[in-house]
N, C-alpha and C positions, 0 to 999 in steps of 0.2 A: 434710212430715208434721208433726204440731201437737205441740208437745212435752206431755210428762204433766205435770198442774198437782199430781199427787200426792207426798207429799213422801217423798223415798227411806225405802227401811224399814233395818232393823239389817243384814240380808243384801245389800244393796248397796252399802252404806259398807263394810264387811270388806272386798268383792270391788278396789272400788275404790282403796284404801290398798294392798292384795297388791300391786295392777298400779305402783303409785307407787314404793313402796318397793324391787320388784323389781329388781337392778342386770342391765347390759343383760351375754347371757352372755360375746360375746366380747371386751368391755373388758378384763377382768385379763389373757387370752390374748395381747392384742396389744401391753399393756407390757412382759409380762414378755418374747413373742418378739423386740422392739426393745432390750430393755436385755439380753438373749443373745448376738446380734448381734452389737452392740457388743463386748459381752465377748470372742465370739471372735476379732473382727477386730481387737481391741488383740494376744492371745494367741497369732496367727500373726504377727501383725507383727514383733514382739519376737522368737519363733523363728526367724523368716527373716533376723532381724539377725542373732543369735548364730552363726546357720549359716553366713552369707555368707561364698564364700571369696573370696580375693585374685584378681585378673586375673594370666595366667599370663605370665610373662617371654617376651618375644620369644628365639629361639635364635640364638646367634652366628654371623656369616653365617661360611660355609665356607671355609677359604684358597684362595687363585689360586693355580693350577698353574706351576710354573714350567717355563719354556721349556729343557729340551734343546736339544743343539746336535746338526747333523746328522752330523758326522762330530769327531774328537779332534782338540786339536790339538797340537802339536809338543811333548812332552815327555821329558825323558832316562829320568825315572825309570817312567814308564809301558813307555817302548821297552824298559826293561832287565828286566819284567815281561812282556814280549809271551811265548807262547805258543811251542814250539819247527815252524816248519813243517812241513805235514802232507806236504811232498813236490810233484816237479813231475808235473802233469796236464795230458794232451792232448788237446786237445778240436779239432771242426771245424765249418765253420759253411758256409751259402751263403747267399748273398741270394736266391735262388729257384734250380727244377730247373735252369734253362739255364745259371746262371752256375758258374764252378769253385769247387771248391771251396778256402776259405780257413783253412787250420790253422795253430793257435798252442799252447805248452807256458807253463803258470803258475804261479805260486808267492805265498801269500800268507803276510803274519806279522800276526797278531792280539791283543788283549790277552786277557790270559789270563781276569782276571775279568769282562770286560765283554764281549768279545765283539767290539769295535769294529776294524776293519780299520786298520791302521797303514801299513803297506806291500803294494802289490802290484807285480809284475813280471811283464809277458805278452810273452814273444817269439815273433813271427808270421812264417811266411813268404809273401811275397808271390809269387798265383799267376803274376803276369807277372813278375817279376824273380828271383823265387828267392833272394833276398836277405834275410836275417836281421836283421828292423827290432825293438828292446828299446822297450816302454810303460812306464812308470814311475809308478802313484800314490803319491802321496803323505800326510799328512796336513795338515791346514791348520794355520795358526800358522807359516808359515815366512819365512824371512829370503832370500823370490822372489832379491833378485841374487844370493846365496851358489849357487845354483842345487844341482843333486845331482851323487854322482858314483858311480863303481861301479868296483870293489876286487874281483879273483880274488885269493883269496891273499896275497900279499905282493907280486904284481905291478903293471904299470902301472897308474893309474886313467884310468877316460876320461870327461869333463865331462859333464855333461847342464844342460839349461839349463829351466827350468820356462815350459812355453808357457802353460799357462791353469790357473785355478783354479775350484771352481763349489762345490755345498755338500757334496758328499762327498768331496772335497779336491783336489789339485794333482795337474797331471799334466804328464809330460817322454818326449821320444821321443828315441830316437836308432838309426841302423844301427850294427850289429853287424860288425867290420870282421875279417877270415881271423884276425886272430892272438888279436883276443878271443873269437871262438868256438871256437878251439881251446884257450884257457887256462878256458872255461865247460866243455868235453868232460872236460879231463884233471883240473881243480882241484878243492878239498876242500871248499872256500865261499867264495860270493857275498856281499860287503859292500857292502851301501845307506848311503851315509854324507848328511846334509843339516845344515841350522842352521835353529835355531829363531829367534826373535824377537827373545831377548839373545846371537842370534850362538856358542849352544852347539853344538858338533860331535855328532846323534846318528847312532848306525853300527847298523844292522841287519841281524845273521848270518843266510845263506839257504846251509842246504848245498846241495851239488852234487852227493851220493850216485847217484841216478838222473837225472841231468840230460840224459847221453848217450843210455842210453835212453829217455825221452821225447823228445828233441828228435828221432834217428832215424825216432821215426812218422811225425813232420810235415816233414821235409824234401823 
């Protein structure tokens, strides 16, 4: 197209100075929204300081449980503490229908505030002999060669020798011979006497109130 060789008029120069001088509109929009910006991300930054808290302490690991023991061991002052026995009980047992039946009379002495079994005594009779065999536990802590011994009264005593020990404590047998079960029938109480570890004598009172009748069931 040929350009006009005519020279602008006053209405074309106006128009053309407007379009020059016009600034473009979203220039100021886009400094001012860049120096905004800015402003706010200085202004959280600073508050995210001020806020920050501390990492939280680790908690103290929990104590180990300490190991109980499975049965007490030989102590004077615990035994002198034991519990008064509840009395002898007859109880009987069979290994299955066909076999005879196997009855025994027992007596336990316990501590009073724990619970823990100090002394037991099971006397059984056997159903082929008939013969009056005494079980003896024990507790552990003892002085094994002192072995135990067992006291009617003021009468004889008769040895018992400690066969085995496991983790509910010592155990000693012995038979029962005409003249100790007849000083168990007629006597006031049973004395479990052993030694502990420094070789102390402890004695454990087992009355003999119903000893006669219980041991009558099972005989």
């Amino acid at each position: 197209m040929a350009r006009s060789s005519r020279p602008p008029n006053s209405l074309t120069l106006t128009a053309r100075r407007h379009i020059r001088e016009a600034p473009h509109p979203g220039a100021a929009s886009v400094k001012f929204s860049l120096k905004s910006a800015f402003t706010a991300i200085t202004v959280f930054a600073l508050l995210g300081a001020g806020h920050a808290q501390p990492p939280a302490k680790p908690k103290p690991a929990p104590h180990a449980a300490q190991a109980t023991p499975a049965a007490p061991a030989a102590d004077p002052a615990a035994a002198a503490a034991a519990a008064p026995p509840p009395g002898w009980a007859a109880r009987c047992s069979s290994a299955s229908r066909e076999a005879p039946l196997e009855c025994a009379i027992e007596q336990t002495a316990i501590l009073s505030k724990t619970g823990q079994l100090i002394v037991l005594v099971n006397i059984r009779v056997p159903s082929d002999t008939h013969a009056p065999v005494a079980m003896v536990q024990l507790p552990l802590g003892l002085n094994l060669p002192g072995g135990a011994k067992l006291q009617v009264d003021d009468g004889k005593t008769a040895d018992l020798q400690i066969q085995t020990c496991e983790n509910r404590g010592c155990y000693a047998a012995v038979a029962i011979p005409p003249d100790l079960l007849a000083a168990l029938r007629s006597g006031k109480q049973l004395k479990v006497s052993f030694q502990n570890l420094t070789k102390e004598t402890i004695t454990i009172p087992m009355p003999l109130t119903d000893f006669a009748a219980a041991y009558d069931k099972i005989k």
